[in-house]
VMD Tcl script that builds the backbone (N, CA, C; Angstrom):
set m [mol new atoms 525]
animate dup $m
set s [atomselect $m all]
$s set {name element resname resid chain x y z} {
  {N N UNK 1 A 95.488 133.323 103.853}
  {CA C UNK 1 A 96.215 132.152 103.402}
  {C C UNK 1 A 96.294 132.168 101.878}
  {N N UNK 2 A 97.593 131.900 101.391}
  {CA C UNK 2 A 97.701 132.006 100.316}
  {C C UNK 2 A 96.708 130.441 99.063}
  {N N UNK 3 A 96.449 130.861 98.080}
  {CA C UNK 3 A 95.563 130.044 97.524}
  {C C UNK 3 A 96.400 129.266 96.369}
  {N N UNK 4 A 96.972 128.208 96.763}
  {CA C UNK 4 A 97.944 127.625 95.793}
  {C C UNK 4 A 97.648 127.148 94.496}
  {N N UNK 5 A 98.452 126.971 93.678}
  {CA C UNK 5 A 98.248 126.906 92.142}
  {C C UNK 5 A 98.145 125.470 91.758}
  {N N UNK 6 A 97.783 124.620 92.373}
  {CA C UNK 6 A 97.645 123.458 92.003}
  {C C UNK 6 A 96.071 123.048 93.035}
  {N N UNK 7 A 95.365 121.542 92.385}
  {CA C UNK 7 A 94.878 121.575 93.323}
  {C C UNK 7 A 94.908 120.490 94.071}
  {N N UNK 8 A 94.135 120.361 95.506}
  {CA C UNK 8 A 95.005 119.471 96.207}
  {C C UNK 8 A 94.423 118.114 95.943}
  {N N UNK 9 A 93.187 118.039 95.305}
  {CA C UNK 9 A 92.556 116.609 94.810}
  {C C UNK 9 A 93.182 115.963 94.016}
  {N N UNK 10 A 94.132 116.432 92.855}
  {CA C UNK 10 A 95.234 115.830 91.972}
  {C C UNK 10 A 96.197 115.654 93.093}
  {N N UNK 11 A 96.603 116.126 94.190}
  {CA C UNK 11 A 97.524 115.622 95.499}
  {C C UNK 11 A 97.508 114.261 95.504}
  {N N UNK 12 A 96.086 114.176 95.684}
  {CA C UNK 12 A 95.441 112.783 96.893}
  {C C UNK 12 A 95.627 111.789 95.741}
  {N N UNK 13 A 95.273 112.235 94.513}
  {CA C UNK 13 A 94.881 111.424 93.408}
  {C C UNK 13 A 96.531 110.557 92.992}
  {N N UNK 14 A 97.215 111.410 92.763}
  {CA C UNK 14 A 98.741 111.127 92.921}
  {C C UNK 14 A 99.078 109.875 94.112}
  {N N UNK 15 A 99.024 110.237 95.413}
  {CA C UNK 15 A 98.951 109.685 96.476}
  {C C UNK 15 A 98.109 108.000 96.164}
  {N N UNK 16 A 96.752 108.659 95.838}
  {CA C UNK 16 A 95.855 107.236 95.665}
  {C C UNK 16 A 96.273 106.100 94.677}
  {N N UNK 17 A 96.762 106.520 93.742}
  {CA C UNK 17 A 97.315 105.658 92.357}
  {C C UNK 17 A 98.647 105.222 93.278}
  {N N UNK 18 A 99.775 105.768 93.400}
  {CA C UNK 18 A 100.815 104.992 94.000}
  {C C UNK 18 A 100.473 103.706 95.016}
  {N N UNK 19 A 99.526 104.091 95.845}
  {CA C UNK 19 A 100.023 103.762 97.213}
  {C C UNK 19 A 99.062 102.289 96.728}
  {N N UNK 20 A 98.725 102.282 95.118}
  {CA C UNK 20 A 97.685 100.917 95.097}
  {C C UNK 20 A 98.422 100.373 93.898}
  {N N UNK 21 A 100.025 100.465 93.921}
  {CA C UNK 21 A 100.493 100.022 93.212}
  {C C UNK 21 A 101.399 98.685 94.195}
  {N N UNK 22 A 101.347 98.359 95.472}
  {CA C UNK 22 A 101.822 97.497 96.279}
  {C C UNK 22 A 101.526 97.559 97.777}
  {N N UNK 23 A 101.546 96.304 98.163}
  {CA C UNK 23 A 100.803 96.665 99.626}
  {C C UNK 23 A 101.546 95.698 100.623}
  {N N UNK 24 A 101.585 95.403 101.406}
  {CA C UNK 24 A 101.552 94.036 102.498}
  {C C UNK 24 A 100.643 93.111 102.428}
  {N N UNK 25 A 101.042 92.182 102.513}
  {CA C UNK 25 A 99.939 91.140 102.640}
  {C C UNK 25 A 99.288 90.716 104.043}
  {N N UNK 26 A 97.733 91.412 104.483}
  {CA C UNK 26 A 97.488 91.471 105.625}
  {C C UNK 26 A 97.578 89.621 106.671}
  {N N UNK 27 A 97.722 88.691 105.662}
  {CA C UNK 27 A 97.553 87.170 105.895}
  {C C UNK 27 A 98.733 86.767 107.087}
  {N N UNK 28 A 100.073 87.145 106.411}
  {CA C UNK 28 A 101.462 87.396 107.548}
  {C C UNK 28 A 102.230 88.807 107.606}
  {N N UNK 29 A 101.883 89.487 106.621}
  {CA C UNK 29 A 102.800 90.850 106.938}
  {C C UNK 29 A 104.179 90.797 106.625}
  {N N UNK 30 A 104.622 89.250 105.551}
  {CA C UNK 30 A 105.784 89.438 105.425}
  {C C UNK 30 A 106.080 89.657 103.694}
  {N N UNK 31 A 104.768 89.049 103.426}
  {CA C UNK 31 A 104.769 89.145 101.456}
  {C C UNK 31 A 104.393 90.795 100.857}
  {N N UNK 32 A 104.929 91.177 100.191}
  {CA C UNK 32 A 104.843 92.373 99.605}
  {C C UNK 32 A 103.651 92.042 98.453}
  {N N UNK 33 A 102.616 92.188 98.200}
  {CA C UNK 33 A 101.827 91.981 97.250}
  {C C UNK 33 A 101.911 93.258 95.960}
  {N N UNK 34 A 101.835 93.309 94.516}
  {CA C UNK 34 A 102.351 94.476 93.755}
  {C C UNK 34 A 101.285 94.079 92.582}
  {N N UNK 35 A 100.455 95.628 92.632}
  {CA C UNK 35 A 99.437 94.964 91.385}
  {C C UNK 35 A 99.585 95.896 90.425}
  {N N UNK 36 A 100.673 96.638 90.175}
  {CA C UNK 36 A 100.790 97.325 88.989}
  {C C UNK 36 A 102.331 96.939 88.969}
  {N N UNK 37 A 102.857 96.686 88.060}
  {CA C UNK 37 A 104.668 96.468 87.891}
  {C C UNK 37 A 105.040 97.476 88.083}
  {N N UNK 38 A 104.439 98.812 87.152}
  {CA C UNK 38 A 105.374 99.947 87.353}
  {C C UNK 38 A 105.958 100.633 88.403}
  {N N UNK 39 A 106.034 99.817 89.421}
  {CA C UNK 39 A 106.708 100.204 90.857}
  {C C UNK 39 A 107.713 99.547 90.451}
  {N N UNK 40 A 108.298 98.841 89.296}
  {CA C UNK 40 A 109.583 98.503 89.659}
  {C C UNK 40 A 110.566 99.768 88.993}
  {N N UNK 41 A 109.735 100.419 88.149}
  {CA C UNK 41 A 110.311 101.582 87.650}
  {C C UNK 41 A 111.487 101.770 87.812}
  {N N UNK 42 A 111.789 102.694 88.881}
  {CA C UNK 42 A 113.066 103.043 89.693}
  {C C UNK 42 A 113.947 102.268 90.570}
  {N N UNK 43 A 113.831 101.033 90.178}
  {CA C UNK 43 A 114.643 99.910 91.204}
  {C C UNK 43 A 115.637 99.492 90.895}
  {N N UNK 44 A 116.666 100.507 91.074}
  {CA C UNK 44 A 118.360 99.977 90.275}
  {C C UNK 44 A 118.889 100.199 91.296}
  {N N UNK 45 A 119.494 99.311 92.127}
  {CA C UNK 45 A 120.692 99.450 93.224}
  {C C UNK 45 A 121.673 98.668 92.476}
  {N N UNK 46 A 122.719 99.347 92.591}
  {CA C UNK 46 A 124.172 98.838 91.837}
  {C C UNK 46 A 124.419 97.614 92.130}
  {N N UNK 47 A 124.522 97.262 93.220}
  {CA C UNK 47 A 124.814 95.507 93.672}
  {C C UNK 47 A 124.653 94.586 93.645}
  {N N UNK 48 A 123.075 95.059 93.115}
  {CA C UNK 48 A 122.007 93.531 92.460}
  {C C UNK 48 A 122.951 92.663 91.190}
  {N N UNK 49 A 123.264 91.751 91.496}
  {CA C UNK 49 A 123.410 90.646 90.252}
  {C C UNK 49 A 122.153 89.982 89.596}
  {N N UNK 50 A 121.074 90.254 90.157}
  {CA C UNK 50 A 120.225 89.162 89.549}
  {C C UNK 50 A 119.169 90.390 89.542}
  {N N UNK 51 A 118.078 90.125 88.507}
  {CA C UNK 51 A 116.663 91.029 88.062}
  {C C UNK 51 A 117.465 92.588 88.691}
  {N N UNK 52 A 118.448 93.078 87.986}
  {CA C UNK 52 A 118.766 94.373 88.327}
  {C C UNK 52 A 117.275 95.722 88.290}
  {N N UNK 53 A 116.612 95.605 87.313}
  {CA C UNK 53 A 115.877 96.485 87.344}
  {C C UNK 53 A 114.387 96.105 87.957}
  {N N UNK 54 A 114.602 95.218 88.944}
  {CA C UNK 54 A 113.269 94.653 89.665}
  {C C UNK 54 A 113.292 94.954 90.942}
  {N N UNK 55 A 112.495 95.595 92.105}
  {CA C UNK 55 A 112.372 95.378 93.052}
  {C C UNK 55 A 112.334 94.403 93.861}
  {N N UNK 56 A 113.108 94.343 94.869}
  {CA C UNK 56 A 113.093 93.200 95.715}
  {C C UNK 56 A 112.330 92.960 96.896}
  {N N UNK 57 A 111.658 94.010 97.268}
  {CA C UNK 57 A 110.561 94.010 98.719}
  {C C UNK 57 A 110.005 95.326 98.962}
  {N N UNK 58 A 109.400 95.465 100.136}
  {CA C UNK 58 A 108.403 96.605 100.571}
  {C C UNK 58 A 109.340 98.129 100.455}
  {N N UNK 59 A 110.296 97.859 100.900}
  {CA C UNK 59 A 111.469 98.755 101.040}
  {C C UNK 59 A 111.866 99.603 99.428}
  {N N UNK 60 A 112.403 98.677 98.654}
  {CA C UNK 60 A 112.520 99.177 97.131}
  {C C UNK 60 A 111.536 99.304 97.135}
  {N N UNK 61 A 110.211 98.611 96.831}
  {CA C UNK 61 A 108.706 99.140 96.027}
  {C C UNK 61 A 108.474 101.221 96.768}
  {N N UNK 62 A 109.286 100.587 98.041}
  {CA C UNK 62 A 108.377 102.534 98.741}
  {C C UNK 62 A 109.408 103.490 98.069}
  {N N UNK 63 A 110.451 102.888 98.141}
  {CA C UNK 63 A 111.536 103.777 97.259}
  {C C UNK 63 A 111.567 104.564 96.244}
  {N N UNK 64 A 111.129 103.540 95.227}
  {CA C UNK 64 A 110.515 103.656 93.391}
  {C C UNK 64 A 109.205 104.148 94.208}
  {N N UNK 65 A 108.175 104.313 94.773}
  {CA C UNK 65 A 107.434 104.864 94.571}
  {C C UNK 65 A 107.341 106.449 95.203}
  {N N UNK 66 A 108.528 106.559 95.989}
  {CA C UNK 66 A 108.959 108.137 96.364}
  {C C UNK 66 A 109.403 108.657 94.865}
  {N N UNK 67 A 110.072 108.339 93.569}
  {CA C UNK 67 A 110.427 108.873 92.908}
  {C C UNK 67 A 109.028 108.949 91.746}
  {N N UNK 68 A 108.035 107.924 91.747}
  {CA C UNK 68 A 107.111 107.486 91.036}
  {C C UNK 68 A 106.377 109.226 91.302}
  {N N UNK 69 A 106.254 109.538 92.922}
  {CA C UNK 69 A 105.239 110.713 93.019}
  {C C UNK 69 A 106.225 111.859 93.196}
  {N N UNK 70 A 107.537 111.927 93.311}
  {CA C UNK 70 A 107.900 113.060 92.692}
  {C C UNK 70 A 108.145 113.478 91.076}
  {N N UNK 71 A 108.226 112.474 90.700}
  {CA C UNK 71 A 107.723 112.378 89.361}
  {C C UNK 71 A 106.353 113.158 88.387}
  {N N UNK 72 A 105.751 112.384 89.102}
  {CA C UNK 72 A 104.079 112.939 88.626}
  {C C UNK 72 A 103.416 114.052 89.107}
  {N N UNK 73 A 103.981 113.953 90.439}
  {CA C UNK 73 A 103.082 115.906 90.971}
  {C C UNK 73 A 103.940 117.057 90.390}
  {N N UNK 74 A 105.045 116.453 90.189}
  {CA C UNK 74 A 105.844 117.719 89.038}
  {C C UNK 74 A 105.609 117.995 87.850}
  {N N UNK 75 A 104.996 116.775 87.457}
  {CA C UNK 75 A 104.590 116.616 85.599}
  {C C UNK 75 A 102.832 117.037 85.438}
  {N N UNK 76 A 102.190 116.808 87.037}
  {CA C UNK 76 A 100.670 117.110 86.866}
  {C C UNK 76 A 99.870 118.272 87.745}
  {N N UNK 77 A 101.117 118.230 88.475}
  {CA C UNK 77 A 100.397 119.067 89.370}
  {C C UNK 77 A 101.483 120.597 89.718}
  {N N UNK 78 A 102.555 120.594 88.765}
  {CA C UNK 78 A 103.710 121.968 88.742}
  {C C UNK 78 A 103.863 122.152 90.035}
  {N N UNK 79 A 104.610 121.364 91.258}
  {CA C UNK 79 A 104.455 121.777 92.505}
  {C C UNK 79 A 106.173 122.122 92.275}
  {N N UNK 80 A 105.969 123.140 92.999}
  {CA C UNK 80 A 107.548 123.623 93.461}
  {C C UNK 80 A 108.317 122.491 93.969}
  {N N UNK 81 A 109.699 122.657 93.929}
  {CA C UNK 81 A 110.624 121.374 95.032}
  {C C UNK 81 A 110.247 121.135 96.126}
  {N N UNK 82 A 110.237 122.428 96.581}
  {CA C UNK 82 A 109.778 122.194 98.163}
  {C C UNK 82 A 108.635 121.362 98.667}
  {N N UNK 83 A 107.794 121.523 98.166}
  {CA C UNK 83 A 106.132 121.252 97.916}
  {C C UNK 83 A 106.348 119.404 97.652}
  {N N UNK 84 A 107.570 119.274 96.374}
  {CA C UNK 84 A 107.613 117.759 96.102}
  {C C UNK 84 A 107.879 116.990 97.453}
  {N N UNK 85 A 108.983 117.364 97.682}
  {CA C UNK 85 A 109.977 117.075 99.014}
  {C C UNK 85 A 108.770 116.809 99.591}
  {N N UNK 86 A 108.606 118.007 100.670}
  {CA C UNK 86 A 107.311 117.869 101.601}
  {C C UNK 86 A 106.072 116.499 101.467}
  {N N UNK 87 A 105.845 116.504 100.476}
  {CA C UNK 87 A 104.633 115.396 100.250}
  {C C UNK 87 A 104.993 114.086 99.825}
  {N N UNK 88 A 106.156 113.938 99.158}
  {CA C UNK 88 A 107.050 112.768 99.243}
  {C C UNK 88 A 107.277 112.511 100.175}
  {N N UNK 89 A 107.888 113.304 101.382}
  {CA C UNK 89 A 108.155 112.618 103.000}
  {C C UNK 89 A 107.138 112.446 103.785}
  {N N UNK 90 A 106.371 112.814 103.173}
  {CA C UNK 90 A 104.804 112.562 104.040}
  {C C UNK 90 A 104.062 111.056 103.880}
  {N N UNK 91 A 104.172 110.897 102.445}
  {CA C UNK 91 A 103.934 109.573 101.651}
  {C C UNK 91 A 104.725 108.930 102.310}
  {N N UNK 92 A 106.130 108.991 102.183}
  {CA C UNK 92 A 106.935 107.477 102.433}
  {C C UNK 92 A 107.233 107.600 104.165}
  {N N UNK 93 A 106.496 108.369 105.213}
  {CA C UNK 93 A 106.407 108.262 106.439}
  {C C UNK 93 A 105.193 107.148 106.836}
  {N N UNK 94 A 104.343 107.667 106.050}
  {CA C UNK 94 A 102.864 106.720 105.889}
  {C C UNK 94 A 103.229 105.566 105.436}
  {N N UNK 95 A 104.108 104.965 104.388}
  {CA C UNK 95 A 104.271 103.982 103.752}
  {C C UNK 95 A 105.048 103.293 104.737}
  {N N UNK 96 A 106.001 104.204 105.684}
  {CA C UNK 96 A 106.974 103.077 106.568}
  {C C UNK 96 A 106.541 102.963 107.521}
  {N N UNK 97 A 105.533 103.496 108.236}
  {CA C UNK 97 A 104.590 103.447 109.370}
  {C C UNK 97 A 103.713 102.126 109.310}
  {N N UNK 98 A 102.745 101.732 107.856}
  {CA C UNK 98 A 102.150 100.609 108.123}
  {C C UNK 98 A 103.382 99.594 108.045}
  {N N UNK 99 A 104.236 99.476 107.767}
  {CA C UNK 99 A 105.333 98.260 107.696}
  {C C UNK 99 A 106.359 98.693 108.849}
  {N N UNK 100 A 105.959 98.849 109.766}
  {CA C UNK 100 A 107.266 99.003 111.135}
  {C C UNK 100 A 107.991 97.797 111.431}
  {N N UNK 101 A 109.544 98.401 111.501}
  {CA C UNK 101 A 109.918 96.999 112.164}
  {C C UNK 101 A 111.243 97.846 113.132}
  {N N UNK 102 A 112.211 97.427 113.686}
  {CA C UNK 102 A 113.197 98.008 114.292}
  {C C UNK 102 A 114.194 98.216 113.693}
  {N N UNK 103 A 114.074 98.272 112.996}
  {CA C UNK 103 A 115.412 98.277 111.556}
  {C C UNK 103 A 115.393 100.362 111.563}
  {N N UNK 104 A 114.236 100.752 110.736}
  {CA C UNK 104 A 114.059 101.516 110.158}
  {C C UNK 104 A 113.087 102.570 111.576}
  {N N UNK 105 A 113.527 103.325 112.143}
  {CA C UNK 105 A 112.500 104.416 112.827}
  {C C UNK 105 A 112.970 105.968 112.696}
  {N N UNK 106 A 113.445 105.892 112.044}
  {CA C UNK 106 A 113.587 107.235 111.605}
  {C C UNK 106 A 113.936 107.375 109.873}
  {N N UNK 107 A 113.592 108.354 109.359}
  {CA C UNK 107 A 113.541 108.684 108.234}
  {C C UNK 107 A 114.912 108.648 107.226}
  {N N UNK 108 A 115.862 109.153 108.088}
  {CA C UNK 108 A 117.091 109.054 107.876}
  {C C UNK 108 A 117.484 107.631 107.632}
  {N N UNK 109 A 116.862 107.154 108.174}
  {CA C UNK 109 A 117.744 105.470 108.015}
  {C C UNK 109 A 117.088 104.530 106.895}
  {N N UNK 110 A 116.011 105.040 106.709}
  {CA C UNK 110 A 115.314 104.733 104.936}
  {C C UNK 110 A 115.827 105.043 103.904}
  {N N UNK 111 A 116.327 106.694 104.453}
  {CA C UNK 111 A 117.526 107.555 103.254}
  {C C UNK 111 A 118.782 106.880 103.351}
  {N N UNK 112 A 119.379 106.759 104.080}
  {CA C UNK 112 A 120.565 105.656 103.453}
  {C C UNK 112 A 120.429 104.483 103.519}
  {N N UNK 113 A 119.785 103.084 103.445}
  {CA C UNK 113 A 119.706 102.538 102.980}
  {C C UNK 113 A 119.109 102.352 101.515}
  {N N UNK 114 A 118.240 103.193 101.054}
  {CA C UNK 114 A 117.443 103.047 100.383}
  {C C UNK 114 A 116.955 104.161 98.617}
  {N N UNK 115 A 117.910 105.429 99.692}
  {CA C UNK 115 A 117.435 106.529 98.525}
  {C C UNK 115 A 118.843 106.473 98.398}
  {N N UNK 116 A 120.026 106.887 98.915}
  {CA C UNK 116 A 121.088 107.015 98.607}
  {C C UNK 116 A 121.657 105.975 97.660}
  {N N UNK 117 A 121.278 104.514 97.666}
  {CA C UNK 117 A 122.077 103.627 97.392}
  {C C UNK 117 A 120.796 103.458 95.646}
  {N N UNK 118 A 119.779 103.609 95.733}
  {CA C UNK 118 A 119.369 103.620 94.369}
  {C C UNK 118 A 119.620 104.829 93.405}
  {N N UNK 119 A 120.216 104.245 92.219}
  {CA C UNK 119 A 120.897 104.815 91.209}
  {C C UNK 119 A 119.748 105.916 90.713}
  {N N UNK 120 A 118.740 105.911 90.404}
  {CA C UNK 120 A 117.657 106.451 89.866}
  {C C UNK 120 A 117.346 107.608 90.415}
  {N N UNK 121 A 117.937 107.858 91.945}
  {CA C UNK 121 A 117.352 109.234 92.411}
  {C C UNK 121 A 118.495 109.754 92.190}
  {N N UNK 122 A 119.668 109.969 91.093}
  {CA C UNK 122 A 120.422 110.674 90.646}
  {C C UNK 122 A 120.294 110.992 89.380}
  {N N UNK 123 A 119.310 110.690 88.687}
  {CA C UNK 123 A 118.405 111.369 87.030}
  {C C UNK 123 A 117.712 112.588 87.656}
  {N N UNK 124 A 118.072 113.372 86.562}
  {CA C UNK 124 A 116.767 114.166 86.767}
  {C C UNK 124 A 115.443 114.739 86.916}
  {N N UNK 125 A 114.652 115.474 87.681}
  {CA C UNK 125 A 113.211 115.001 87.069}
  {C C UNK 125 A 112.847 115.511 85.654}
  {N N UNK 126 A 113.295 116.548 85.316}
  {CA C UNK 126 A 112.962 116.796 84.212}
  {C C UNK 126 A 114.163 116.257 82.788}
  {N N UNK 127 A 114.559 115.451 82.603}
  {CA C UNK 127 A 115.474 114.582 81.569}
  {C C UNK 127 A 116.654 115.909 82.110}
  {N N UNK 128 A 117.327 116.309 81.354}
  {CA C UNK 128 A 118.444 117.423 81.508}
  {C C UNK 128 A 118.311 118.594 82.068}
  {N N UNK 129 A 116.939 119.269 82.588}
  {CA C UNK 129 A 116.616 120.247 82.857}
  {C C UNK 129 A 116.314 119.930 84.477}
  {N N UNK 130 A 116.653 120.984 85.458}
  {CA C UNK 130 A 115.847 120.656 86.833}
  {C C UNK 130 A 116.961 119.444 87.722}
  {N N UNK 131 A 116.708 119.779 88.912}
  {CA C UNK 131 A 117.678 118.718 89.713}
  {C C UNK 131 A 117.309 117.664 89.828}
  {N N UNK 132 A 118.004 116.710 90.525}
  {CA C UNK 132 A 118.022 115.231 90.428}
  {C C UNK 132 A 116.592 115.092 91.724}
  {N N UNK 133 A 116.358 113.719 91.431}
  {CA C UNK 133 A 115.399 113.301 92.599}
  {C C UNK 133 A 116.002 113.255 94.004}
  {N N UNK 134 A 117.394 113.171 94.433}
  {CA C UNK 134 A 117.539 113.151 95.626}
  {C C UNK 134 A 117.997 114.629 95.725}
  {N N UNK 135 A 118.479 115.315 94.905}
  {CA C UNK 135 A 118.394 116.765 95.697}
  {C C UNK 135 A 117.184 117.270 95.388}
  {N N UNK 136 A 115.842 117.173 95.480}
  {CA C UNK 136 A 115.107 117.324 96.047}
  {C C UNK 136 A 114.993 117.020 96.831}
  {N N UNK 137 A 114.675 115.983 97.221}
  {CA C UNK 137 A 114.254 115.086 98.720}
  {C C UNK 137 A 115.415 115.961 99.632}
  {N N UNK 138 A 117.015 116.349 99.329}
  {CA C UNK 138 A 117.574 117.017 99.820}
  {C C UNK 138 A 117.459 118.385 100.456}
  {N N UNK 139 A 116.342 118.686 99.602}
  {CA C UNK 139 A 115.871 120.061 99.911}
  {C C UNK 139 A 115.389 120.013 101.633}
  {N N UNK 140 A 114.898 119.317 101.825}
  {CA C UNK 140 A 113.883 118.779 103.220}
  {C C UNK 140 A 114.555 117.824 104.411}
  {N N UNK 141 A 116.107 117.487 103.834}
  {CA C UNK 141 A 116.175 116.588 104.311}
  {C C UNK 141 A 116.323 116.578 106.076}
  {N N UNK 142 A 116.078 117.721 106.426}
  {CA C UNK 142 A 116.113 117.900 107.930}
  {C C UNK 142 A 114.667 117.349 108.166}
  {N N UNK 143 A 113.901 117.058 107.204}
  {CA C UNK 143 A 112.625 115.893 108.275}
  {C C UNK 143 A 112.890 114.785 108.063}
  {N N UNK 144 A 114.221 114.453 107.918}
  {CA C UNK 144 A 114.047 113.155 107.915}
  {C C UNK 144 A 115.156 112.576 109.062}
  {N N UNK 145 A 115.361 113.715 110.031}
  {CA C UNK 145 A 115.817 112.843 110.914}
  {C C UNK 145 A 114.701 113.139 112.043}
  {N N UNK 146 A 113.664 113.131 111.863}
  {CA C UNK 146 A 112.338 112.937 112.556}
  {C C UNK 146 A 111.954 111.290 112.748}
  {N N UNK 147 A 111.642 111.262 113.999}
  {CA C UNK 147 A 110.790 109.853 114.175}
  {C C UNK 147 A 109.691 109.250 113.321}
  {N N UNK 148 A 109.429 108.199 112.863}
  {CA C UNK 148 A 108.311 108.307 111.586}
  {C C UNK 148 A 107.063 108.126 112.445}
  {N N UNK 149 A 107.257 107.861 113.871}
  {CA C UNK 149 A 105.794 107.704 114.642}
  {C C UNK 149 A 105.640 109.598 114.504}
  {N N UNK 150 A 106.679 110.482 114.995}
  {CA C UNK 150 A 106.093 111.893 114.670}
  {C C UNK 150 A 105.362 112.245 113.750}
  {N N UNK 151 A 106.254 112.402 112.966}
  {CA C UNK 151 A 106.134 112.526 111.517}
  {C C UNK 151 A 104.515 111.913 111.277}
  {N N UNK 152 A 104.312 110.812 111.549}
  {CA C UNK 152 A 102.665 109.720 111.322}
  {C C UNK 152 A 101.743 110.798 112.342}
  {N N UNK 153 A 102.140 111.375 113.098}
  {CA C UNK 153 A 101.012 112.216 113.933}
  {C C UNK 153 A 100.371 113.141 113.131}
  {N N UNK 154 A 101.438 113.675 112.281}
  {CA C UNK 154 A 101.316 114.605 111.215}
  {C C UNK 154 A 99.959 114.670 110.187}
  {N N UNK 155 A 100.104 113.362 109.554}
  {CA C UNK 155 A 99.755 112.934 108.364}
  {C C UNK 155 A 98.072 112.507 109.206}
  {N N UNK 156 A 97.800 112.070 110.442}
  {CA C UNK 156 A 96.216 111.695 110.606}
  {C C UNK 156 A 95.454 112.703 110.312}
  {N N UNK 157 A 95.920 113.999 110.352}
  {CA C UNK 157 A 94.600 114.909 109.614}
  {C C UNK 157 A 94.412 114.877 108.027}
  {N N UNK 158 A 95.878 114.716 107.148}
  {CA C UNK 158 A 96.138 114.794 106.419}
  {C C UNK 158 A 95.360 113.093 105.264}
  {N N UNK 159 A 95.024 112.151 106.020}
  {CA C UNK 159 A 94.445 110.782 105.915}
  {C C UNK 159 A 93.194 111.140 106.060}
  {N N UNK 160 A 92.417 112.261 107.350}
  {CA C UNK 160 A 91.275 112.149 107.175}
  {C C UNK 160 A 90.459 112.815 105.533}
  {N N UNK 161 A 91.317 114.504 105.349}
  {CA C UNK 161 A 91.046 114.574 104.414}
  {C C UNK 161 A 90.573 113.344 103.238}
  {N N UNK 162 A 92.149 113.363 103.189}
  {CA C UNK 162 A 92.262 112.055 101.942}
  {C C UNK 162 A 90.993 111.292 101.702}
  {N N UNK 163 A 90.925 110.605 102.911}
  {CA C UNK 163 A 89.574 109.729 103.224}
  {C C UNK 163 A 88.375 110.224 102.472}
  {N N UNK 164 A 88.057 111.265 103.336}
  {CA C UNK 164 A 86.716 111.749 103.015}
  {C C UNK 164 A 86.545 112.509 101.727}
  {N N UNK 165 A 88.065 112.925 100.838}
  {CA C UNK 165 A 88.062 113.183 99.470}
  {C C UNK 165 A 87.310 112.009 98.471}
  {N N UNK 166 A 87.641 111.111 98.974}
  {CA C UNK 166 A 87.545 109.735 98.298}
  {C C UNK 166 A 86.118 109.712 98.249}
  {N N UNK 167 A 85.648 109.658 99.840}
  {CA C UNK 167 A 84.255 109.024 99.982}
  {C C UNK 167 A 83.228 110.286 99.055}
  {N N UNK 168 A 83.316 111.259 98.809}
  {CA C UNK 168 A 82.469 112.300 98.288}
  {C C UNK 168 A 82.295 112.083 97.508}
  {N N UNK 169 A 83.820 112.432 96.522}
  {CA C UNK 169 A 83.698 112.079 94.716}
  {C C UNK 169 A 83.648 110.599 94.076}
  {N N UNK 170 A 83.548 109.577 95.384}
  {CA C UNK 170 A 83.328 108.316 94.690}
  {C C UNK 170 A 81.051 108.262 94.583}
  {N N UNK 171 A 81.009 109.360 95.621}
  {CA C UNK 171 A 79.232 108.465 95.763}
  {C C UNK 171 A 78.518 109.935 95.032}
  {N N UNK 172 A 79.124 111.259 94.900}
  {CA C UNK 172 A 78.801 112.386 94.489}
  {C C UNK 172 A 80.060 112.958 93.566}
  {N N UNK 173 A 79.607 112.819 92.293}
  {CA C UNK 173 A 80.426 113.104 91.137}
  {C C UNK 173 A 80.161 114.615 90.849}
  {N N UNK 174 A 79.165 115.424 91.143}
  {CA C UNK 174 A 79.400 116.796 90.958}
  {C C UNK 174 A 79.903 117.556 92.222}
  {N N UNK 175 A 80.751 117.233 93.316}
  {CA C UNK 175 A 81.199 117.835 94.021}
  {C C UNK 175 A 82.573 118.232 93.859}
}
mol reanalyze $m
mol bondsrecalc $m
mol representation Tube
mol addrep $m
């Protein structure tokens, strides 16, 4: 197996910082709770008349935060496109999995409502250099007409890691 050039604890770490930038509110499941702003980052849909560059719910916040971590594992962790893609659809499968509703069950239908129609995944990641954020995500985009319950089967080994990354280097700092 090949031994990749990044490592995968800056992955999780990436992963861990986003995904505690907004949550659900476990009380009704209908309030989006957001404890860092910078999830509104990337929240420009053309149509908005009002707080254009603000997110409006769980949906935009997962949006801006698909571009938030293709963003940063490119800037911290040099992952190829492919590699972005891949772990971006992994993230925002996980992200639409705890918020299910019948609207959204497949991946595809997050992508056009949601990636297509925000302005921001047509910058580049690298300012003028390097393709835009949705042709990346383009690169992959055949998983996204996957079921996100599949797709979520995926990711439980991929959570346990995570997990137990956490629990080590939070109680054992030289590991």
């Amino acid at each position: 197996m090949r031994n990749p050039s990044y490592k995968i604890e800056d992955v999780y770490k990436e992963f861990a910082t986003i995904d505690g930038y907004f949550y659900v509110d476990e009380d009704d499941g209908s309030n989006t709770q957001v404890t860092n702003q910078a999830i509104h980052n990337y929240c420009y849909y053309g149509d908005k008349e009002l707080e254009k560059d603000k997110c409006s719910g769980y949906y935009e916040m997962t949006s801006s935060g698909v571009i938030y971590l293709l963003e940063n594992l490119k800037k911290k962790c040099n992952l190829d496109d492919d590699k972005l893609a891949e772990y971006a659809i992994l993230w925002l499968s996980y992200k639409l999995k705890i918020k299910e509703n019948n609207l959204v069950k497949k991946l595809s239908d997050f992508y056009d409502s949601y990636i297509e129609t925000n302005d921001c995944y047509n910058n580049k990641i690298n300012g003028n250099d390097g393709l835009t954020y949705k042709a990346i995500i383009d690169k992959k985009k055949d998983l996204m007409d996957m079921n996100i319950s599949e797709i979520f089967k995926l990711e439980a080994p991929f959570n346990i890691l995570y997990y137990l990354y956490h629990e080590i280097s939070d109680k054992h700092s030289d590991c």
